[in-house]
C-alpha positions as CSV (number, residue, x, y, z in Angstrom):
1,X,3.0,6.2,-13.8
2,X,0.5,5.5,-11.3
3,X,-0.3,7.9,-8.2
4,X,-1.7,7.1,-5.3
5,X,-3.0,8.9,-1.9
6,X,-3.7,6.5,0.9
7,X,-5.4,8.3,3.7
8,X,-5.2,6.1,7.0
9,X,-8.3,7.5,9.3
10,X,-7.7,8.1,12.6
11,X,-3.7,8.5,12.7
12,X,-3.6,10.8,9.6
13,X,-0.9,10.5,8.7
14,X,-1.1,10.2,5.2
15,X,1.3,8.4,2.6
16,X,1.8,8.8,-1.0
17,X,3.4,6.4,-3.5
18,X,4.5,7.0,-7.0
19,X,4.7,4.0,-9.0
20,X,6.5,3.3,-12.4
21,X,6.9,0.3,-14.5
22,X,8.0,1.0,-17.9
23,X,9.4,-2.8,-18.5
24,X,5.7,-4.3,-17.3
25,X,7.8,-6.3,-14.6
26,X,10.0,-4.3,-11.7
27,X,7.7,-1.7,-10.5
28,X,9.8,1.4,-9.3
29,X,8.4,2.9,-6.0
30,X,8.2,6.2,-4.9
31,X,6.6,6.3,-1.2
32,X,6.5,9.6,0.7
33,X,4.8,9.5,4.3
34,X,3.9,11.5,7.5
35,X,4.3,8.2,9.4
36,X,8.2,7.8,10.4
37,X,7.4,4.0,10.7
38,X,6.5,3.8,6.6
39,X,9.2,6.4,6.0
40,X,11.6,3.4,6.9
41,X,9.8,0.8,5.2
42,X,10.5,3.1,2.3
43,X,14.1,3.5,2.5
44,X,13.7,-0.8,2.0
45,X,11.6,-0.8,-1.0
46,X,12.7,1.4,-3.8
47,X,11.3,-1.4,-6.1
48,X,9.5,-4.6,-6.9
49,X,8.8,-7.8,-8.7
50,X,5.2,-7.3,-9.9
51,X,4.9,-11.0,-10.9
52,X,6.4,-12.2,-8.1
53,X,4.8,-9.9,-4.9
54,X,1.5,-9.6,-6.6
55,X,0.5,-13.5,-7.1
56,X,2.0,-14.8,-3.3
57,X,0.0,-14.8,-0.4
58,X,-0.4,-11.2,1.2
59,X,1.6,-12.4,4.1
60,X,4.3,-13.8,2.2
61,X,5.3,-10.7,0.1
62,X,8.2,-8.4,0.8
63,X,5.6,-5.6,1.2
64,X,4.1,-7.5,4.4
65,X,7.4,-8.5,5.6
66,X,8.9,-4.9,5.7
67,X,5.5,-3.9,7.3
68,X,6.2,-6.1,10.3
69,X,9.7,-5.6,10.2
70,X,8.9,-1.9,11.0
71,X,6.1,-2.2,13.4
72,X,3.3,-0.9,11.2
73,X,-0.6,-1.2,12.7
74,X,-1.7,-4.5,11.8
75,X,-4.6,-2.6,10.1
76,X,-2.3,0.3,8.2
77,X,-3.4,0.6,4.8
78,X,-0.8,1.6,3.6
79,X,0.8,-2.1,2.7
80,X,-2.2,-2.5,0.4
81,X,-2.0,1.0,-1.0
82,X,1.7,0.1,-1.7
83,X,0.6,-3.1,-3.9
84,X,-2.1,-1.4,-5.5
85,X,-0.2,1.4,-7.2
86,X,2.4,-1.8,-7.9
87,X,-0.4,-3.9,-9.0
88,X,-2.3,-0.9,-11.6
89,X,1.6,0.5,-12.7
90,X,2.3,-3.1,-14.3
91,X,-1.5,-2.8,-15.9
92,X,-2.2,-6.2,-14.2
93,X,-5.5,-4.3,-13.0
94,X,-7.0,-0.7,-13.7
95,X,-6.2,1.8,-11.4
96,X,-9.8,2.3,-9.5
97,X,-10.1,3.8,-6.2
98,X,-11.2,1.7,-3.3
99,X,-12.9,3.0,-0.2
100,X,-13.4,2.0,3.5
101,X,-16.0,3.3,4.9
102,X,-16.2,3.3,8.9
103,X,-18.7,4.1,11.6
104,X,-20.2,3.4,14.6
105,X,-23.9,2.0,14.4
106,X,-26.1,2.1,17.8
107,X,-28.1,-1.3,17.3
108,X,-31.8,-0.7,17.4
109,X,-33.3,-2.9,19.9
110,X,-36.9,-2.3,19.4
């Protein structure tokens, strides 16, 4: 099983997503969240097709569709968290942690 802790930034409201896949194909999801709008994209995605979310354009997978189905900022990670934990529970990658690193830089005009 494959646990993951997506911290947004500035809303934080974090998420959490347990995900299991002990036939190497349908990943079952767990997704908890402080965010009422990926609460209800949970309730719609109990599981997945790894094979076929994780090799379809981002914006043509059931993942994307439920985020804009639900209204979630266009920049939420949590989508990508979500296919992540899919993508390292069906061991079509490592599970690694990724990082976005933000801040404002006064340009130097010397």
């Amino acid at each position: 099983m494959i646990h993951a802790e997506i911290e947004p930034g500035i809303c934080n409201l974090r998420t959490t997503v347990e995900a299991d896949c002990p036939d190497g194909m349908t990943v079952q999801l767990r997704i908890e969240s402080e965010c009422p709008r990926i609460r209800a994209l949970a309730t719609e995605l109990a599981e997945l097709n790894a094979f076929q979310e994780l090799f379809k354009p981002l914006r043509q997978t059931l993942v994307a569709e439920l985020a804009a189905k639900h209204q979630l900022h266009t920049a939420c990670l949590a989508p990508v968290g979500i296919l992540k934990a899919a993508e390292a529970a069906a061991s079509l990658a490592l599970p690694a942690d990724g990082h976005i690193k933000l801040a404002r830089v006064e340009p130097d005009h010397s």
